[in-house]
N, C-alpha and C positions, 0 to 999 in steps of 0.2 A: 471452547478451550477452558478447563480449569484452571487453577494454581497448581496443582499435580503436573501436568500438562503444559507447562509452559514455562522451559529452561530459561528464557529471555528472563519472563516476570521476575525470577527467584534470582537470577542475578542481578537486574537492577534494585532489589529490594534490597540486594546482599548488601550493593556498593554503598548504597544512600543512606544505611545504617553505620554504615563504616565511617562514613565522614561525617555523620551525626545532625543530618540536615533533615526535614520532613518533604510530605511530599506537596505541600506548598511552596515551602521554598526550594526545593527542587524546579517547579512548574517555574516559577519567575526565573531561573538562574538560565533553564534552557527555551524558555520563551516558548511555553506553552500554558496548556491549562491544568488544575490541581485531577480535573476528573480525566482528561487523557493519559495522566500518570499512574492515577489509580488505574484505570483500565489496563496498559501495559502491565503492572505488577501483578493482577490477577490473571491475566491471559486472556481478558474479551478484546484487547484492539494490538494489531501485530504492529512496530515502526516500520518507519521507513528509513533508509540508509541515515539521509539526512538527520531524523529523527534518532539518531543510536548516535551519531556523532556529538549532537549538540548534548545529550545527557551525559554521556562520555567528557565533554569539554565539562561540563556543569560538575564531575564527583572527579575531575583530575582523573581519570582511568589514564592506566601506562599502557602502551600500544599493543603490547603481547595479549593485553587482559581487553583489549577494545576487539579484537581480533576474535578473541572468545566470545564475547556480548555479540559481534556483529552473526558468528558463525550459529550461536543459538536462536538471535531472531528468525536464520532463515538465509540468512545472507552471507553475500562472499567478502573471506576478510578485505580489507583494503591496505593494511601494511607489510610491505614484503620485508624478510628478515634474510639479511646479505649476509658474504663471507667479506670482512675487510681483505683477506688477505687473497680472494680469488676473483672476487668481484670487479669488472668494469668499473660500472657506475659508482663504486665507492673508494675506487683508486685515492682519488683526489685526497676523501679525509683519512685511508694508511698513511699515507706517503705523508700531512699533515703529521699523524701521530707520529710517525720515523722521523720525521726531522724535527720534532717539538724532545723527542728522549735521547737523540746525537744530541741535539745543542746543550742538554741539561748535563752533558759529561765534565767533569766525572763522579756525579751525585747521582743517586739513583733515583730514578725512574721506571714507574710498575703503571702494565693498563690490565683493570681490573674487569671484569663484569658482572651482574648485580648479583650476584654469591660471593661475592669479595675472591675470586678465583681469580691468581696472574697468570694471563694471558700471552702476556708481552713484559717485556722488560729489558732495560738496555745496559752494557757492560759496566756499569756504576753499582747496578742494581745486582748482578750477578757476582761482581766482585763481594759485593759485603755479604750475601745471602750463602757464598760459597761454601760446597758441603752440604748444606742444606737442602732436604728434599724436598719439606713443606713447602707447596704453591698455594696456599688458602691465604691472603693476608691476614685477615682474624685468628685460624689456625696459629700464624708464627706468632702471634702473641702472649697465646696460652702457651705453645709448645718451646720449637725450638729458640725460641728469641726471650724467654719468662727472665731467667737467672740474670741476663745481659741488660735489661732495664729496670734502671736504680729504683724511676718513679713508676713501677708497674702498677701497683693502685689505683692510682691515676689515670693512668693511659690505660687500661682496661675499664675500669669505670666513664671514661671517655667512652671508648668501643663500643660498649653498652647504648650509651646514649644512640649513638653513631646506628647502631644497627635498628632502636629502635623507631629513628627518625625514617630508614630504610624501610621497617615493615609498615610506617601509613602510607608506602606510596605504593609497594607490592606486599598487602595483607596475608595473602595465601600463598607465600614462596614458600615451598616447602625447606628447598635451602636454606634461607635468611631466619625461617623459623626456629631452625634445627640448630644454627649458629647461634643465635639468640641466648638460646636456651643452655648451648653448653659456656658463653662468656657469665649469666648469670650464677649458673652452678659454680662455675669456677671462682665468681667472686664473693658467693656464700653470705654471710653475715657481714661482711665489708660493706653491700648496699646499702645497710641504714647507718652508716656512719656518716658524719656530714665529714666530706674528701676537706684538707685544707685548699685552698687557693693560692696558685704560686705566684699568678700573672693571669693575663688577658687569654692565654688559649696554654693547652696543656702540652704542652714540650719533652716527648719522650728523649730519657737519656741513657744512652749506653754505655757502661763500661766496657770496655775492651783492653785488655792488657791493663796498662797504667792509663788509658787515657780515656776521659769521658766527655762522649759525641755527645752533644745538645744539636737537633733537628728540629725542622719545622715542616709539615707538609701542608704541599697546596693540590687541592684539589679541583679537577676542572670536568668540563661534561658539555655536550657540544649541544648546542639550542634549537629550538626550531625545528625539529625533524621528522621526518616521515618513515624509519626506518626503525624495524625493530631493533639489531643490532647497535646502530647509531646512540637509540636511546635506551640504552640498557649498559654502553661502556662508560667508564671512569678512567681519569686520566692523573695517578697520583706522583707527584713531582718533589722529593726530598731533599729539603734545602739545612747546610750548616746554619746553626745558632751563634755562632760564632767563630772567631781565624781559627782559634785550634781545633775546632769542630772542624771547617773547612779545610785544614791542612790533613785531617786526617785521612780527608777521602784523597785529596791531589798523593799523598803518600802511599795510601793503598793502590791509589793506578799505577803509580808508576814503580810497584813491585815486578 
């Protein structure tokens, strides 16, 4: 086997420049030797399951992309990628999500997946969104949601970050790339301005009619998993900044 000839080599070569390790340090992190590394990367020695896991643990691979490494050595992937909403075995964590965005009523709540695409979202979340067709969260930023926030500098320049933090942990999403590229475009020569600091975390605010919503989102993401789906969802929770912020959503429901 060459380097030509060996899909595995050239992806683990891909990942370990990604996260900017050598392949010494590579070889200690997954508890092997610097020349069994080199040999994988060239194509003279194939892993073993074991062995694609623990490199996998060693460069943080996401399960989708472990899936790919394992299917290139030769092997069969090992994480299966569920339907929450049709699945058995993952009943448990919907039914979780469903009553984690009833309880957040009547503040919106969005379940995202790693394209920042809403998936889900519950009547808090459809109320203030209404009318609107954009389902991309990133999208409503740029688009239909631009005019309505005060501090969009801010919270685009945020997003920015946000998405760039997204592509070291999926490099080659094409998605997350594509969105990348047009929240930068969109904020042109803005990026070299130093942003002022208003506070501890950047607090998009809406005007609306006469009144401006201050928010905070929390975001959550479920640990430990063995599922592609599992760990690929986000779970975004919109919470008032304040009574008038909050009064504004108890008044929007109860339109």
């Amino acid at each position: 086997m060459t380097v030509s000839g060996s899909p595995f080599g050239r992806s683990l070569r891909h990942w370990r420049r990604l996260r900017g390790v050598s392949q010494l340090e590579l070889a200690g992190l997954a508890e092997t030797t610097t020349r069994h590394v080199s040999y994988l990367e060239n194509g003279r020695a194939r892993p073993s399951q074991r062995m694609v896991s623990r490199l996998a643990d060693a460069l943080q691979v996401p399960l989708r992309e472990r899936n790919g490494l394992l299917e290139r050595a030769g092997l069969s992937p090992l994480y299966p990628e569920g339907d929450l909403a049709a699945d058995d075995d993952l009943a448990p964590f919907g039914q979780a999500i469903a009553r984690l965005l009833a309880s957040h009523e009547p503040y919106p709540g969005f379940v995202v997946d790693r394209g920042w695409n809403i998936v889900s979202a519950n009547e808090g979340a459809e109320r203030f969104l209404a009318g609107i067709t954009e389902r991309n969260s990133a999208r409503l930023v740029l688009g239909p949601l631009q005019d309505l926030i005060e501090n969009w500098r801010e919270v685009t320049y945020a997003l920015l970050s946000r998405l760039s933090a997204d592509l070291v942990q999926f490099p080659d999403d094409p998605d997350l790339l594509e969105l990348h590229a047009e929240v930068r475009d969109a904020l042109g020569d803005i990026r070299r301005l130093q942003l002022p600091t208003t506070g501890r975390v950047v607090l998009p605010r809406f005007r609306i009619g006469g009144t401006v919503v201050r928010t905070i989102t929390v975001a959550a993401r479920f640990e430990s998993v063995t599922d592609v789906a599992l760990d690929e969802v986000r779970i975004e929770l919109v919470y008032p900044a304040d009574a008038d912020s909050g009064q504004f959503f108890r008044d929007l429901a109860a339109e």
